[in-house]
C-alpha positions in Angstrom: -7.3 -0.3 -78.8 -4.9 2.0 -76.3 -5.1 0.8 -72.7 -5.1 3.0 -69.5 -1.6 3.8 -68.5 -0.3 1.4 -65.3 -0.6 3.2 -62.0 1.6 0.3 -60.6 5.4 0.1 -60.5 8.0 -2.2 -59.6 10.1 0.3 -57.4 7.5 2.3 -55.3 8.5 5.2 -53.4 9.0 4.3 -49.7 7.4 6.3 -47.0 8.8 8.1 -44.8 8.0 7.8 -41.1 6.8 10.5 -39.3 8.8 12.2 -36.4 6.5 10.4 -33.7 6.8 7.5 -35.7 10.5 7.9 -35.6 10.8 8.8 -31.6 8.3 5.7 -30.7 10.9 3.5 -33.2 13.9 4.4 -30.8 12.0 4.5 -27.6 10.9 1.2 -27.8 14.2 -1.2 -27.8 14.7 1.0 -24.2 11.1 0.4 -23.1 12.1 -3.0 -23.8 15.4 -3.3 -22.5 14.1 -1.7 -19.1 11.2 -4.1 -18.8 13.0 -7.2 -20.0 15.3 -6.9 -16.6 13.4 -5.3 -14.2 11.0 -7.9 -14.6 13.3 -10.8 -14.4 15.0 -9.0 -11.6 12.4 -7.3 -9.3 9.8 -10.2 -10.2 10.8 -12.5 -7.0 10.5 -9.7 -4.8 6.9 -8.7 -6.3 6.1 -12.5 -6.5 6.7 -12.5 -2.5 4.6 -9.0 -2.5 1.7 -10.7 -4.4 2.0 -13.8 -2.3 1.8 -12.2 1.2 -0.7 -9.5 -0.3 -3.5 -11.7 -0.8 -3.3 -13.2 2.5 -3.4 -10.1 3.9 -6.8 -9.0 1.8 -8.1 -12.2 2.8 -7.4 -12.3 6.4 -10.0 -9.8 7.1 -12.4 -12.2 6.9 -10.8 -15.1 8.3 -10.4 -12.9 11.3 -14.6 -12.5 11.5 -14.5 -16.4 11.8 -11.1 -16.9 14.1 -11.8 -14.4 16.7 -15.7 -15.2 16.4 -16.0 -15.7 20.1 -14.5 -12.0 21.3 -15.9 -9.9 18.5 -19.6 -10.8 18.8 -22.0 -11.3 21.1 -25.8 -12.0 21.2 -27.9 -8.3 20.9 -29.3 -7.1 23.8 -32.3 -4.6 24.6 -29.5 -2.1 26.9 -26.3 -1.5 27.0 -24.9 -1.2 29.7 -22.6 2.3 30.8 -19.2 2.7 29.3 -17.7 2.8 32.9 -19.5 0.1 34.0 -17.5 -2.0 30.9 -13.9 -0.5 31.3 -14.3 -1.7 35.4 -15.3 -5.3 34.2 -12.7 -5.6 32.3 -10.2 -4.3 34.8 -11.3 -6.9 37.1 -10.4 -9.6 34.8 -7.2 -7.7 33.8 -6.1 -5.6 36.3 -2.2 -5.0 34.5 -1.0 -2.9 32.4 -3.0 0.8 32.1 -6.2 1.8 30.2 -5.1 3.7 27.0 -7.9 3.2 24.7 -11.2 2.4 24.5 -13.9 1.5 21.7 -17.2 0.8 22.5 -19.3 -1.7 20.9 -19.5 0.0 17.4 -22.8 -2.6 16.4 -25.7 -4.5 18.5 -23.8 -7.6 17.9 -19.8 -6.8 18.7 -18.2 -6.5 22.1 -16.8 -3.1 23.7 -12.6 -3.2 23.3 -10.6 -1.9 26.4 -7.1 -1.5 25.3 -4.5 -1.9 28.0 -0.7 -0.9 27.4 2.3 -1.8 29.4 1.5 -4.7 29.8 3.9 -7.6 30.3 4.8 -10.1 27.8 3.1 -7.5 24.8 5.1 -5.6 22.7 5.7 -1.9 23.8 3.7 -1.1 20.0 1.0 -3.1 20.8 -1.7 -3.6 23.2 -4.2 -6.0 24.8 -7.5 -5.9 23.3 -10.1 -6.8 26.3 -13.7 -7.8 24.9 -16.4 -7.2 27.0 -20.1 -8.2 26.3 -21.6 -4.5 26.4 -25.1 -6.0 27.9 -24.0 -7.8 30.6 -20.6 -6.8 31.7 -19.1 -10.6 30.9 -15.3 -10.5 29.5 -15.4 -13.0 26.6 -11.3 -13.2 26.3 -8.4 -10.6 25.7 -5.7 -10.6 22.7 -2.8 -8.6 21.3 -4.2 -5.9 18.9 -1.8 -3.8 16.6 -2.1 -0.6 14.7 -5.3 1.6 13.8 -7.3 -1.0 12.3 -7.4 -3.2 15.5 -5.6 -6.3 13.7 -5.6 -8.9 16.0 -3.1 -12.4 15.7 -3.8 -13.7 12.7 -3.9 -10.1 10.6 -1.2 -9.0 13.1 1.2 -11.9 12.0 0.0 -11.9 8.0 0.6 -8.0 8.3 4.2 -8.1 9.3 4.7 -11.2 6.5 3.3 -8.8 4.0 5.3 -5.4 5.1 9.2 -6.9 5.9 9.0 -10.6 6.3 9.5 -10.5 10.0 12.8 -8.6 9.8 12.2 -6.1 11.0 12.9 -2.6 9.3 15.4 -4.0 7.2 13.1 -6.2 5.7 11.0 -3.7 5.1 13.4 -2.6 1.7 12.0 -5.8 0.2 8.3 -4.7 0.3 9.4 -0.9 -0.7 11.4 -2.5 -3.7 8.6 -3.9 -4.9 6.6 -1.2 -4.8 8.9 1.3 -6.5 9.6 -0.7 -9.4 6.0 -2.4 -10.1 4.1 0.7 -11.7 7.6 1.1 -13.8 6.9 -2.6 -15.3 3.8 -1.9 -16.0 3.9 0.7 -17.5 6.6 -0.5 -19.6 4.5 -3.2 -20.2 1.5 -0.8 -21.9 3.9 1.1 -23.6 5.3 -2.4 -25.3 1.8 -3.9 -25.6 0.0 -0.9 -27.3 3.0 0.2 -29.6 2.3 -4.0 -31.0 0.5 -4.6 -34.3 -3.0 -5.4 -33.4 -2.8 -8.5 -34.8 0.3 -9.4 -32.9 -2.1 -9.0 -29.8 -4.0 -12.2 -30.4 -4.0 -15.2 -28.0 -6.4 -17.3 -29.5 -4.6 -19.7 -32.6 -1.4 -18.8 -31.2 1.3 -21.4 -29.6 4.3 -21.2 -28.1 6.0 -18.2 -26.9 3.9 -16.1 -28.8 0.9 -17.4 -26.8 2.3 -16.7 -23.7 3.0 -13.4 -24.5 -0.3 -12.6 -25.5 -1.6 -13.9 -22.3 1.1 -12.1 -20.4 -0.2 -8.8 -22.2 -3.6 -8.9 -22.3 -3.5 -9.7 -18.6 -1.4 -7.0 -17.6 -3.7 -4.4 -19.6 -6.1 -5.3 -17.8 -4.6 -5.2 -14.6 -2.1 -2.2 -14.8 -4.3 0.5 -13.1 -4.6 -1.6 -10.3 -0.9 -2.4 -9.9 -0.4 1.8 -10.6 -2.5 1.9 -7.6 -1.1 -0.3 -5.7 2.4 1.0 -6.6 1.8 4.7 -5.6 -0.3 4.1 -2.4 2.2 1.4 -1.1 4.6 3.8 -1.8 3.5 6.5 0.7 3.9 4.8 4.2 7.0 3.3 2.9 10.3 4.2 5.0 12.3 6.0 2.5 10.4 7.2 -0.3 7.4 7.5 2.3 9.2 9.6 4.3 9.9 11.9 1.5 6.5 12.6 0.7 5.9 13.4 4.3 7.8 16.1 4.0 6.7 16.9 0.6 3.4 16.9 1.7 4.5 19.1 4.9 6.1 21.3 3.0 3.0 22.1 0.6 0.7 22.0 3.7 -0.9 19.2 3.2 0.0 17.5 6.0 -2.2 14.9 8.0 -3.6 17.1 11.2 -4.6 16.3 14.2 -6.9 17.2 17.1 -4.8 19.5 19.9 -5.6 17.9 23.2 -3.8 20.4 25.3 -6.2 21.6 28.2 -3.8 23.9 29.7 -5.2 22.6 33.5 -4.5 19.9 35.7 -7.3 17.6 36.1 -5.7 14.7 38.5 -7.1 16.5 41.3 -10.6 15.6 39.9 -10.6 12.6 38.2 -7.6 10.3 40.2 -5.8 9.5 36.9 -2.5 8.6 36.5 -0.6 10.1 33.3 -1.9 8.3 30.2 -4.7 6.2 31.5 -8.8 6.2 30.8 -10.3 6.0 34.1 -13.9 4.4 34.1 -16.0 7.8 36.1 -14.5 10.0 33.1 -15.7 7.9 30.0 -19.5 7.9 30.3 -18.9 11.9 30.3 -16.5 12.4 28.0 -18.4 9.9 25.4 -21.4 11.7 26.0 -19.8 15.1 24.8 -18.3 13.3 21.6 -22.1 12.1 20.4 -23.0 15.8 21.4 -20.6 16.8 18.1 -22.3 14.2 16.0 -19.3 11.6 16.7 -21.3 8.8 15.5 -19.8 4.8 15.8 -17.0 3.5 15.2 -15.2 5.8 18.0 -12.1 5.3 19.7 -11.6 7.1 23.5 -7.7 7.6 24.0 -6.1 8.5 27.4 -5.2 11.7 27.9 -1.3 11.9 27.3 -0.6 13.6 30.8 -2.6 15.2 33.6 -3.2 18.8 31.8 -4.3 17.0 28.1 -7.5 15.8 27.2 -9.4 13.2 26.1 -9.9 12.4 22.4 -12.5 10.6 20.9 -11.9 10.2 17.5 -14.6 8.4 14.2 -12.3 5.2 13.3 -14.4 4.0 10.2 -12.3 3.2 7.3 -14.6 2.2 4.6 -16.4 4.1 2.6 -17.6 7.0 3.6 -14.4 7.7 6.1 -15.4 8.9 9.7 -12.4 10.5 10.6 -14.0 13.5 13.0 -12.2 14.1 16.2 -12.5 16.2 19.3 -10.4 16.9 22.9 -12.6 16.3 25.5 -11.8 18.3 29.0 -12.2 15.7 31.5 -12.6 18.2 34.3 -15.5 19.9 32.5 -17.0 17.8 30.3 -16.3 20.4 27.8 -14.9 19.9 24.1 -11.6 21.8 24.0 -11.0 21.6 20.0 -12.7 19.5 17.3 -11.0 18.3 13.7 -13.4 17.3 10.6 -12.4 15.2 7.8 -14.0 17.6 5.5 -11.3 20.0 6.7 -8.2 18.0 6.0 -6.4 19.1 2.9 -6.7 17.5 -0.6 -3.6 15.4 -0.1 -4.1 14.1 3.5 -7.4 12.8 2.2 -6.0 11.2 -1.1 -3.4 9.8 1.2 -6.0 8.5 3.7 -8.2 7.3 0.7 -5.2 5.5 -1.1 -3.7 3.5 2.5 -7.0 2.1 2.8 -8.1 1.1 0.0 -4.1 -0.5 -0.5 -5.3 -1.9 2.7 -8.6 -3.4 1.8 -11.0 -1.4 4.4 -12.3 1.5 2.1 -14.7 -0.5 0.2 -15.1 -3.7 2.4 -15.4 -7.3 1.2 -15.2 -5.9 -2.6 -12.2 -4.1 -2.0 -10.5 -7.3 -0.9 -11.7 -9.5 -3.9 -10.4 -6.7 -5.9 -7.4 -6.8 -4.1 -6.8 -10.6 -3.6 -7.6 -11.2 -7.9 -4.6 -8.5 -8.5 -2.3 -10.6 -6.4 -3.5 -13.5 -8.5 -3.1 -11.6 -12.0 0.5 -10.9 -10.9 1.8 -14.0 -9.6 0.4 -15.1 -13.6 2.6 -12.2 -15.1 5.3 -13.0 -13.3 4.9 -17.0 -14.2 4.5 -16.1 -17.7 7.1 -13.3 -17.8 9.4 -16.4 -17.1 8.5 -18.5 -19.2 8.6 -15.9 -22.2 12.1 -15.8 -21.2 12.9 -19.3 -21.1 11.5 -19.3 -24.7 13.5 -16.4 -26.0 16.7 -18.4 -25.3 18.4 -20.7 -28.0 20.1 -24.0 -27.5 22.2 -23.3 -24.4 21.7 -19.2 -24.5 18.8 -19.7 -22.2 17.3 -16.5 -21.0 18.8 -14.7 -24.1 18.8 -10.6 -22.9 17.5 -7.7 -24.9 20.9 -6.0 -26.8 21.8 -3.3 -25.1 23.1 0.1 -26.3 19.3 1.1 -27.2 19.7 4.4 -25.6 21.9 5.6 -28.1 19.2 5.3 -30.5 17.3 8.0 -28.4 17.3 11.4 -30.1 19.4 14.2 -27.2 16.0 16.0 -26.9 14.0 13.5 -25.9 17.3 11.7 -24.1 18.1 14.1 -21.8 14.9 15.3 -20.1 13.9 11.9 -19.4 17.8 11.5 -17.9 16.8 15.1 -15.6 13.3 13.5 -14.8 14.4 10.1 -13.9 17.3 11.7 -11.7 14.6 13.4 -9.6 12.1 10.8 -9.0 15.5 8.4 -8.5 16.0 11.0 -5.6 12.6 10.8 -4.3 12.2 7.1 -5.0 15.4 5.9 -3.8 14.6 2.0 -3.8 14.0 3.2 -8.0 16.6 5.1 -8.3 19.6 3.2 -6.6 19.2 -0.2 -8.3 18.7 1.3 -12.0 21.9 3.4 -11.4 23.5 0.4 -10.7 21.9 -1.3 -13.1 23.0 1.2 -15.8 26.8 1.2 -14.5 27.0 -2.5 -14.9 25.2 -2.9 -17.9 28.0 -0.1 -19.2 30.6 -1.6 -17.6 29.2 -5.3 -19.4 29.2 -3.2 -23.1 32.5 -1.1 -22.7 33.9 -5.1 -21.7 32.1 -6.9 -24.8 33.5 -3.9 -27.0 36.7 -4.5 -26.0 36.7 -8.5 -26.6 35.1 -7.5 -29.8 38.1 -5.3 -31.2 40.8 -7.7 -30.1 39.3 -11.1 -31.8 40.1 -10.1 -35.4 43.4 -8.7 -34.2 43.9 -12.3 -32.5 42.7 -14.3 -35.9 
């Protein structure tokens, strides 16, 4: 009986990996390499980031409760006229000069009359005045800072989050952090989806390995977010911030603004001093802003002189943005320009659309959760990042690094366009670039050392 010839053999025929294959082989000790230390490295400064950044997102709220007493007040059945407010609360706080004022935006908050100048407040900031919008009462006045209107608490958590209280020095740590977190993680994807799927498993795993698939299936899920995060941050930043500015400026997509020049002088009508809201021009010059469609939230700011205008400009942050503006003549009662938010260009409405929702305020209360359970996700990468590296050591080699020299693996063509691309966004992303050129010069500087020790032992034995 003759059998089937064997279709098996003891030596089969290896395959050969495909150039992809081949370029994803060489690419990943770098990917590695690159995430390995910027995570141990950057990871304090993001932990700080991620610390401060959920206060932040949560101290919108706990502002609602703190400041209970000057935000709200019982709804009435009239308010009474915007004048009538601003002189109320010039009474009780006759320092300082009017520069802004935002009427009560629901039935139930106060009207804000924003002084400036005045003594004891910082020159950026201003006092807040709330007045009951019914009846005329003042209910209390506090600092206020920035667009938003962040009062103490968000004031002090705000400055904790953005440079520590150090002022604009501190303000590297914060920009640090934000350069180099969308790097990780997208390091991190590149690692975690060139894995075996069946290296991705948590559950029946221990030990290092567990971690690590705790560490990457967390950091899938959250790596759009930190992308986000990364990129918006990134844009009101000091250094690379000011580069886009003038990227943006340079494309014409710059933020505009309202022109508020009037080309009179209307002192003679209206008794102003330079830079101050006086209470018998609001009433008018609010009036002429609803006749626009200005709907609330609205902001009145001084004119800057006595030939510029009022503006009143939509201050609503969350989604959908009311960002309309228009210069309001005093002496006429006439609107001298207007600005829609429909009109802005792309990028000055991406950029508008990314600070806020960075910020919390484009999509309220879930925009903070959202915000606040990213912090949490990366305060976990970072813990487990750390511990993965505590595992990876042996015996006293605690913390053992990633070898180095992977980027001679990297074929030229692939090498040096990545070199040219990183080179430019170094330029534009200094607090990027800067640190991994250092960290590439010491790293060389460690190998060409360890070479050297290497090629005098034998020689010594």
């Amino acid at each position: 009986m003759s059998t089937a010839p064997s279709t098996t053999t003891d030596d089969p025929t290896p395959v050969t990996p495909t150039p992809s294959r081949r370029i994803r082989a060489t690419l990943r000790p770098l990917v590695l390499r690159l995430h390995f230390y910027a995570g141990v490295l950057v990871a304090p400064f993001l932990l700080v980031a991620a610390a401060t950044g959920f206060l932040y997102a949560a101290s919108f709220q706990a502002e609602k409760i703190v400041y209970a007493h000057e935000l709200t007040v019982p709804a009435g059945d009239r308010e009474l006229p915007l004048s009538q407010q601003v002189a109320a609360a010039r009474k009780a706080h006759p320092e300082g000069t009017v520069s802004a004022v935002r009427p009560s935006p629901e039935a139930d908050a106060t009207t804000r009359v924003l002084l400036s100048g005045v003594p004891g407040i910082d020159a950026d900031h201003t006092l807040a005045v709330f007045v009951d919008p019914y009846t005329g009462k003042v209910r209390g006045a506090l600092e206020q800072y920035g667009s938003t209107g962040a009062l103490p608490l968000r004031t002090w958590i705000d400055g904790l989050h953005r440079d520590l209280h150090l002022g604009e020095n501190g303000r590297l740590y914060s920009e640090l952090a934000a350069s180099w977190l969308w790097v990780i993680a997208g390091g991190g994807l590149v690692l975690w989806f060139g894995r075996r799927r069946e290296r991705r498993k948590v559950r029946g795993t221990t030990g290092r390995r567990r971690t690590l698939g705790l560490h990457g299936t967390l950091g899938v899920w959250a790596a759009t977010g930190f992308v986000v995060l990364s990129a918006t941050g990134l844009t009101w930043s000091a250094y690379a911030g000011a580069n886009i500015d003038e990227l943006r400026t340079s494309l014409g997509q710059a933020t505009p603004s309202v022109s508020a020049t009037t080309g009179g002088d209307h002192a003679a009508h209206s008794g102003a001093r330079s830079g101050e809201a006086t209470a018998q021009d609001l009433d008018a010059v609010l009036a002429a802003a609803r006749a626009e469609g200005l709907g609330d939230p609205v902001e009145i700011v001084a004119p800057a002189d006595a030939s510029s205008a009022y503006v009143v400009k939509q201050i609503q942050r969350s989604w959908p943005e009311k960002q309309d503006s228009v210069a309001v003549d005093p002496a006429t009662g006439e609107v001298t320009d207007e600005l829609r938010f429909a009109d802005y260009p792309l990028l000055a409405k991406l950029t508008r659309w990314g600070i806020d929702a960075h910020t919390g305020t484009l999509f309220g209360l879930v925009n903070q959760i959202v915000l606040m359970a990213l912090a949490l996700s990366l305060v976990l990468l970072i813990v487990w990042g750390y511990r993965m590296w505590w595992l990876r050591g042996r015996a006293s080699a605690f913390g053992r690094p990633i070898p180095r020299g992977a980027w001679q693996q990297v074929p030229p063509q692939i090498l040096v366009p990545a070199m040219a691309a990183v080179t430019v966004l170094g330029y534009f992303v200094p607090l990027l670039g800067i640190p991994l050129a250092v960290f590439v010069a010491v790293d060389v500087l460690l190998g060409e050392i360890a070479h050297r020790r290497g090629r005098r032992t034998p020689a010594a034995g």
